[in-house]
N, C-alpha and C positions, 0 to 999 in steps of 0.2 A: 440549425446549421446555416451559414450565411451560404449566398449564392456567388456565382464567381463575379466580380468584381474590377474593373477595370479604370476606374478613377483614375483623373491625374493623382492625387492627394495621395493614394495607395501606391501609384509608381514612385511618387519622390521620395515615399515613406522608406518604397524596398531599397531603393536606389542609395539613400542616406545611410540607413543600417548596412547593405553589403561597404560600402567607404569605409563607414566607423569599423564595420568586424576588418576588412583587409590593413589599413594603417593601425590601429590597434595590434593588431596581431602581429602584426610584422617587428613590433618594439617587442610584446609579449615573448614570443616564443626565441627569441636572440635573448632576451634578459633572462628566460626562464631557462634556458639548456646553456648561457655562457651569463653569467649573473657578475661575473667582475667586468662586465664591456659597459656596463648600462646603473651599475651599484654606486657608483659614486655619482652618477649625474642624475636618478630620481629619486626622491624620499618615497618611505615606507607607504604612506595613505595615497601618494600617485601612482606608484607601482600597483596596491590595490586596486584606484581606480581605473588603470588604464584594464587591467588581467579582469573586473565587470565589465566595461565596455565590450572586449574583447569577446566572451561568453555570451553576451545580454544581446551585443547586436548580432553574433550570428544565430543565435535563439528566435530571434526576431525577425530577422531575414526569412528562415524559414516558414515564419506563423506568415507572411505578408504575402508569400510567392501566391501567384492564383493556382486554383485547378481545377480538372475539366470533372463536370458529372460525370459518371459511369451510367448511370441509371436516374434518369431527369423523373421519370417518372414515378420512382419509387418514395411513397411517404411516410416507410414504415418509420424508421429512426428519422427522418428528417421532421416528421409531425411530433415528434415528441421532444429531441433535443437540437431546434433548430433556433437559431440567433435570427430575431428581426431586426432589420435597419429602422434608427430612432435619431428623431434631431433633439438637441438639446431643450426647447421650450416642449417635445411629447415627453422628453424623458422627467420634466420635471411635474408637469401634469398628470403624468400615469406613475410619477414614484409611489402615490396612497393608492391611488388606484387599481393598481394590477397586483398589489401586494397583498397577502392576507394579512391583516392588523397583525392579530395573536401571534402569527408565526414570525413576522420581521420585528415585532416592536418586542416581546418578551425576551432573544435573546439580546438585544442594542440593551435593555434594563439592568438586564445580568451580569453583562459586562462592563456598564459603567458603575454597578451596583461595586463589584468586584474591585475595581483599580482604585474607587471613593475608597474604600476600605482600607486598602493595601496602603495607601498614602497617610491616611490617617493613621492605621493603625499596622504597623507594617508586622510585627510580632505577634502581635495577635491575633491576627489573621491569617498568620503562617500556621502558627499555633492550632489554631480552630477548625481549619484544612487540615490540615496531618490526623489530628486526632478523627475528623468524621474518616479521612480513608481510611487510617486506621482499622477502626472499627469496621466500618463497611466489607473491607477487603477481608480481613478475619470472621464474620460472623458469615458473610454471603463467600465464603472460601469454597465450600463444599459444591453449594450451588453454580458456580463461575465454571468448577470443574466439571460436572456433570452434564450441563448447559453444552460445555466443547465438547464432550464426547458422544451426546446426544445427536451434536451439529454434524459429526464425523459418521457417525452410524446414519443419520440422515442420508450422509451426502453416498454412501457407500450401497444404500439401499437403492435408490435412485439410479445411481450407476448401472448397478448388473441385473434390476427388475426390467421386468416390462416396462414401467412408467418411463424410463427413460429411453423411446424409441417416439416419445412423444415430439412433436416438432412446432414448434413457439410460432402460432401463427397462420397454421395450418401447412398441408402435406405439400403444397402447390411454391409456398412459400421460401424464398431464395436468399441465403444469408446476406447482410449488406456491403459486408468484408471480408477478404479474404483472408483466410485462416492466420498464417501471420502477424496480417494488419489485427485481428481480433484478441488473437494473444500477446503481443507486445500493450495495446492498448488497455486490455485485464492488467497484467503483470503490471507494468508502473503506474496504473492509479492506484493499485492498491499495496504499494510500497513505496515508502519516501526515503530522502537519503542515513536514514537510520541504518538501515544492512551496509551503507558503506560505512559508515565508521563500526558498527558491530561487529563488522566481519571478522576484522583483526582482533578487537578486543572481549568475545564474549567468551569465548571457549578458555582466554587467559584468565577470566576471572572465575571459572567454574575448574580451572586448572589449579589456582589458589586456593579456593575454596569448595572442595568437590559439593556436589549434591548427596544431601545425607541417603539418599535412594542406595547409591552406591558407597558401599562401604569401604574406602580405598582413602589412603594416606593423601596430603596436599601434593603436587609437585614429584608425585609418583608414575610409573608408566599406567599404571592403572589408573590414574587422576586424569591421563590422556585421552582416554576411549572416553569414561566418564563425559570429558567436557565436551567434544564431538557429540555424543550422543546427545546431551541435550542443549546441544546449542541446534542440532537437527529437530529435537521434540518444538522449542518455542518457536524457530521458525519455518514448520511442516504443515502438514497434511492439517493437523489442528486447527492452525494460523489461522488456514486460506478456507478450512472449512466455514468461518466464521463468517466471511462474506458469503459465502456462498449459499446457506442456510437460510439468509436473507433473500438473497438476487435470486435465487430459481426461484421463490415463491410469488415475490415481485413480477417476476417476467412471464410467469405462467396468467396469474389474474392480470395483468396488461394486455398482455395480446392474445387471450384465451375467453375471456369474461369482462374486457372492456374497462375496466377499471384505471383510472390517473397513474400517472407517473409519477408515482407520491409512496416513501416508507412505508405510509399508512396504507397500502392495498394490500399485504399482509392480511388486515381484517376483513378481507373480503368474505369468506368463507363464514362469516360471525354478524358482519352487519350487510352484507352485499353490495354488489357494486355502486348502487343507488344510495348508498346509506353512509359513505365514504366523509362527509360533512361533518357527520358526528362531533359534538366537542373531546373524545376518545380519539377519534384519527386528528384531529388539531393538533391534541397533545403528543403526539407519534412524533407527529413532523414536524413539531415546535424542537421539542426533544432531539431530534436527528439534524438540525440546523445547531445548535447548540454542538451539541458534539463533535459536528463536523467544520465549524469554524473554530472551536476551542482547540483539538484535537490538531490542525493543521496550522492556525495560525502559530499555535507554541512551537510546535515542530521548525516555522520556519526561524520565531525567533530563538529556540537552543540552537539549530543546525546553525544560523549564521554564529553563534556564541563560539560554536565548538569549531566551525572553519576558520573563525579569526583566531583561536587560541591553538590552532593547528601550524595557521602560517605561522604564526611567531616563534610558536617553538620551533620550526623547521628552517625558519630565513630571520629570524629573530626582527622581524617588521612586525613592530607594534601599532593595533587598529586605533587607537586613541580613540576620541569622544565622539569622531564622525566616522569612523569605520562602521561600526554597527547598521548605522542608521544606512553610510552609502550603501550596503548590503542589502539592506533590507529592500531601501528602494529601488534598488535596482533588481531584485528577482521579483519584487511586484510589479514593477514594468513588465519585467517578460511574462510572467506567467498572466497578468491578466489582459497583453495583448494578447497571449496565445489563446484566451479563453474568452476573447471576443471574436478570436478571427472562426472560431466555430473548429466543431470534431474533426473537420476534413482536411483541417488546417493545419491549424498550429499545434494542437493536442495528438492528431494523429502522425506528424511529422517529427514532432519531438520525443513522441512515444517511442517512435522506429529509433531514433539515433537514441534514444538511450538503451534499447535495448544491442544496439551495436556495440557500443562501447563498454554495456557492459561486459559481455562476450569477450569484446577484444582483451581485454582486462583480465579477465579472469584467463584467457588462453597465454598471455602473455607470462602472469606469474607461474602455473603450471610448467611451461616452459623453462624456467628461468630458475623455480624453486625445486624443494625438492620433492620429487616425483615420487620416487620410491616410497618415500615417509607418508607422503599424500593419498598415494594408491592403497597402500599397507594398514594404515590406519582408519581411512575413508571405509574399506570396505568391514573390518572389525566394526566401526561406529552404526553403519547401514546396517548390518544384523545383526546388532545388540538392540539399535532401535524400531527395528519390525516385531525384537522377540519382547522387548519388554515395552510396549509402545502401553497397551492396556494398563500394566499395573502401577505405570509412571502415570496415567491418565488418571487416574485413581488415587495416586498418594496424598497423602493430605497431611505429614507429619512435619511438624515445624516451623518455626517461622522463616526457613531456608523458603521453602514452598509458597510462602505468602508474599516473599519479597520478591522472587524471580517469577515461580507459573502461574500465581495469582494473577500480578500484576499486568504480565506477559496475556493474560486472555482476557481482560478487562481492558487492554489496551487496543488489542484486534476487536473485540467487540464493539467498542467503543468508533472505531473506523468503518463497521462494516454497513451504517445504512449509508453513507456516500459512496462507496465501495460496490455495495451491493446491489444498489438504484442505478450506478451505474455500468455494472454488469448487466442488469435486466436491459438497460437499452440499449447494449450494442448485440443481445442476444435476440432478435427478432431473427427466423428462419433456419435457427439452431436449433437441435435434438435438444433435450435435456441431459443426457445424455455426455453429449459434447459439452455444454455449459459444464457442467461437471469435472469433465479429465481436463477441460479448460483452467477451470477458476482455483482447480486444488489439486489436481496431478499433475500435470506441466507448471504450475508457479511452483507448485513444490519442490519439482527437481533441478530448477533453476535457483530457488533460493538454497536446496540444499546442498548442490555443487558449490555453489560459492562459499559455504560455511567450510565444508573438505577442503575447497582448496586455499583461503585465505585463512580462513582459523587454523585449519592443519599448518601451514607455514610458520604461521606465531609460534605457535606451539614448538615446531620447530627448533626455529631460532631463539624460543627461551631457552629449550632445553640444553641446546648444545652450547649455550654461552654467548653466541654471539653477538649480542643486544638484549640488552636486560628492557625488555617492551615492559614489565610490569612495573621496576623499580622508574621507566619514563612516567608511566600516569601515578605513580605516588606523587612525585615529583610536579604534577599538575592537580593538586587535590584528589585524585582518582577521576577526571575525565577519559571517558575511551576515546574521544578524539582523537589524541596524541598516540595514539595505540600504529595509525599506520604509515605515520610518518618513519617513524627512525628503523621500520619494518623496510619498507620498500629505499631508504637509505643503503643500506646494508647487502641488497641486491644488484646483480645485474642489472642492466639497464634499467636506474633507478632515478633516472631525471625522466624519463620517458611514462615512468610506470607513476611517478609522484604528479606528473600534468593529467594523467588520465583518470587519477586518483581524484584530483582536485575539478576536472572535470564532471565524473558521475557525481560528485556532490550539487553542483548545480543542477544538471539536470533533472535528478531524481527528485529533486524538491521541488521543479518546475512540473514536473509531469503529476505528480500528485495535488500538485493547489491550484492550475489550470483545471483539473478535475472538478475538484474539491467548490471551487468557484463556479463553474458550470450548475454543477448539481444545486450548493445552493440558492444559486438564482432561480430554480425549478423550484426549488423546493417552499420557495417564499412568495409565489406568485399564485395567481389563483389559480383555482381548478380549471385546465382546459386554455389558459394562455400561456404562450411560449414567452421565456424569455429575453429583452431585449440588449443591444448592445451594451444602452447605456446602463440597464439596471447590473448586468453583472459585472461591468466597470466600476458601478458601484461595489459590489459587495466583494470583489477582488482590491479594491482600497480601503474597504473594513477593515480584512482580515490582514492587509498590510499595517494597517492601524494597531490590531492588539497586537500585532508581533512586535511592532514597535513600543509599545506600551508597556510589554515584556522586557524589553533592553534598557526602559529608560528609567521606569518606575519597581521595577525586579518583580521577583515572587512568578518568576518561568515555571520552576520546578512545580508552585504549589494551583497557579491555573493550571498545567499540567495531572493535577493530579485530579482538579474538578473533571476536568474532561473526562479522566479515566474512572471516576466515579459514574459516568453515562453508560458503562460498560455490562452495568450488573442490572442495569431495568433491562437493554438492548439483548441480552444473556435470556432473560426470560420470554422476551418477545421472541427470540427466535426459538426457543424451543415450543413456542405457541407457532410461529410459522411455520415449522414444519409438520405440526400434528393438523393444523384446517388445509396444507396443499398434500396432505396424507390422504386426511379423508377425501377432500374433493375430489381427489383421483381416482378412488378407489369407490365411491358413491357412480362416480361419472363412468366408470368402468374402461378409463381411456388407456388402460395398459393390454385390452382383450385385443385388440388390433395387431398389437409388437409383439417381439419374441425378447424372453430377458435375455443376458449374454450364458445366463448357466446352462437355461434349455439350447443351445445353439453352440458352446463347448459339449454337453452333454451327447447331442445327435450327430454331433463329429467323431466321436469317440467309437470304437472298430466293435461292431458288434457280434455276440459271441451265439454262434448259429446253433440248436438243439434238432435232431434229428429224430423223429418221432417213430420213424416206422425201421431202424435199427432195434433188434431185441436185445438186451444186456445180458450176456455171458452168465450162467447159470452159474454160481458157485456155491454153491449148498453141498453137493457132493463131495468138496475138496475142505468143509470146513470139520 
């Protein structure tokens, strides 16, 4: 984490971006809420670019402001994820240097490997992908499944044992955030803006298409709980278990047994902290830098695909040939200023307003849509999903199953050593315990409220006629993009709910690849050096890179799918993570100290007195 910072270069910096966000904006929001004032005097790709500028520089604004230590003295999270200041001749001198070979140079191979391919051979390599996921996702189907529910029983054991009374760091030891800050900062690194366009459109298409689990007609009221239910199953309790299976085992051998701030400390408990070098943990973290630049750089280039194919369907402003690109580069501007200006900065600043806005958002369409429907059915979907959580966890029938919850937990897996790595390090001075109702009951009810009240709405509004939302994404190839435009049209305060719509889209994508970019400059540096400005500058222009690389030369969907193929080694590694931070616990005996939560519901409970020296009524005579 940088330190506060008072440069001229940093004040003209803020200075320049709060200008651009006030004049920008001041066109934006007059042309966005009165669009015939300002429609004939800017084209379509100016209007784009002024409504980037407008997002990007007050994004920016934020990452740039200073601010004061709390605690100057505290090195827990500042020794592990803190930003050095680097000039440009150390950044190019310590680019081999600070970096581990294997782990920066294998995945730069992979993906130049990849796009050589795609160019040459664009069909055949679409081809040759499909078929390995294919296979891969069917044959490791069972395994993917078992994997999540192993993750969930993990996380559930931990919860209400003794072990999770444990405190990361020791007993003495003082969170470095405060609770808020800790869960806004969980929550949107490890969701991008995928839940906003899903929101609207998943539960439509399990509304079309029930899940064979339930046995209920398409487009029936029983197709309705159906698709709530498991649009709450993919993104639940399972989800989030997925990082979390990861990140408490992480954060436990970090600040418990000394071990790096590396995926690979998982194998602590197998090779020991000293042993971490191994060409085995190499391969960890090779693997987890892979993932996690594959994994987000795609994301950012479909999200920007599906926000241009969003405006145009909504304002009929086609992005043309440099739309793409202005997108792209402009949310790697913001997010890898915000993830040089350091955790304290930009990431935890941006963190906070996105989860504002999410809120605002969602309290806005509650308002506005309909309540009754939402309430009535939310609560139907919430206990079909607690009652049949297990056997859905379980199903395995179909290729319904392989295309949505296969793919669906190969995809959270696939996320969760960025995710997870960096839960463990904002987890220093936390129970395990908390890490716990942190990373998978509070994300839970926040991404499952949002599924109740944005999905229940769609749902809604199919049903009653009012906007054919499904026959919109026919109508787009089948994009759920398009899914929440002509939704929040159709409403009340619907230029209001369409800017704020189009607002969590940028954000969400910023708070996850600021992240994403963070970690892996950690991840790619050596054991025991922090990362520097310049190098995660660099690797936040990487992954600016393949996303671009993604828009220009195609084959999104099919990197996409490699990434999601990381999902099923990551699947098995955490089910190894949780059986070596099982043992360790229970070797180390570190749950004899704490009380679980059963024993302590248990000694609450009204106890029932027996009175020894009463004699009981003779009845022998009366029988």
């Amino acid at each position: 984490m940088s330190a506060p910072d008072g440069t001229d270069a940093q004040r003209l910096l803020s200075e320049a971006l709060l200008l651009a966000f006030v004049g920008s904006g001041a066109v934006v929001l007059v042309g966005f809420f009165f669009p015939g004032v300002v429609g004939r005097a800017l084209g379509g790709q100016t209007w784009l670019g002024l409504s980037l500028l407008f997002f990007g520089s007050g994004l920016g604004y934020l990452a740039t402001l200073p601010y004061e230590r709390v605690r100057p003295d505290d090195a827990g999270v500042a020794s592990l994820v803190r930003v050095r200041r680097t000039s440009v001749r150390t950044l190019l001198s310590e680019l081999v240097a600070v970096h581990d070979r294997v782990t920066l140079g294998l995945p730069l191979v992979v993906f130049a490997l990849y796009f050589a391919l795609r160019l040459a051979f664009p069909a055949g390599t679409t081809a040759a992908v499909d078929a390995l996921t294919g296979a891969v996702l069917q044959g490791l189907g069972p395994v993917l499944l078992g994997a999540m529910l192993l993750a969930v029983g993990f996380c559930v054991v931990v919860f209400f044992s003794s072990w999770g009374g444990v405190r990361l760091g020791g007993e003495d030891t003082e969170p470095t955030y405060t609770y808020p800050t800790y869960f806004a900062l969980v929550f949107t690194a490890g969701i991008a803006a995928g839940i906003v366009f899903w929101g609207p459109a998943e539960a439509l298409f399990h509304y079309r298409q029930p899940p064979p689990y339930f046995d209920v007609a398409p487009r029936s009221a029983g197709a309705v709980d159906a698709a709530l239910v498991y649009a709450l199953f993919h993104w639940g309790v399972s989800a989030w278990s997925a990082y979390a299976v990861l990140g408490v085992p992480i954060a436990y051998f970090v600040f418990e047994r000394g071990a790096p701030l590396r995926v690979s400390s998982i194998l602590t408990p197998f090779l020991g902290a000293d042993g971490l070098d191994s060409p085995w943990s190499r391969l960890v973290d090779t693997l987890a830098v892979f993932a996690t630049v594959g994994g987000v750089a795609t994301s950012i280039g479909l999200v920007s695909q599906q926000f241009l194919a969003g405006v145009q369907f909504q304002w009929g402003v086609p992005a043309g040939a440099v739309g793409p690109i202005l997108f792209v580069g402009g949310l790697a501007a913001v997010y890898t200023l915000s993830a040089v200006s350091g955790l304290h900065r930009g990431i935890r600043r941006i963190a906070g307003l996105t989860l504002v806005l999410f809120a605002l958002f969602a309290l806005l369409l509650l308002v506005v849509g309909p309540r009754g429907f939402v309430f009535e059915r939310g609560a139907d979907a919430v206990g079909a999903y607690l009652v049949n959580f297990v056997p859905m966890s379980l199903y395995t029938g179909g290729s319904w199953v392989t295309a949505w919850t296969v793919w669906n937990w190969a995809w959270w897996f696939s996320w969760a050593p960025f995710a997870g790595l960096f839960l463990a390090a904002l987890s220093r001075g936390r129970r395990l315990r908390t890490v716990v109702l942190t990373s998978v009951g509070a994300t839970s009810l926040a991404t499952g409220a949002w599924f109740l009240v944005v999905g229940g709405t769609s749902l809604w509004m199919q049903r009653r006629g009012g906007v054919d939302l499904l026959g919109a994404i026919d109508a787009r190839g089948g994009s759920e993009a398009v899914a929440g435009f002509p939704l929040l049209s159709a409403l009340p305060l619907g230029d209001l709910l369409l800017f704020l719509f189009l607002a969590l889209i940028v954000v969400f994508i910023v708070t996850s690849a600021d992240t994403a970019t963070l970690v892996t400059a950690i991840l790619a540096s050596k054991r025991g050096v922090a990362p520097s400005r310049g190098t995660i500058a660099l690797w936040g222009i990487f992954q600016a890179a393949v996303a671009l690389a993604v828009l220009l030369v195609g084959g999104g969907d099919t990197l996409q799918a490699l990434a999601v193929l990381t999902g099923a080694p990551f699947s098995i590694l955490a089910v190894l993570a949780a059986v070596g931070l099982s043992l360790s616990l229970y070797r180390e005996g570190r749950g004899d100290a704490h009380t679980s939560i059963v024993r302590v519901v248990v000694d609450r409970l009204p106890k029932i007195e027996t009175h020894h020296d009463v004699e009981p009524p003779d009845r022998g005579k009366d029988d």
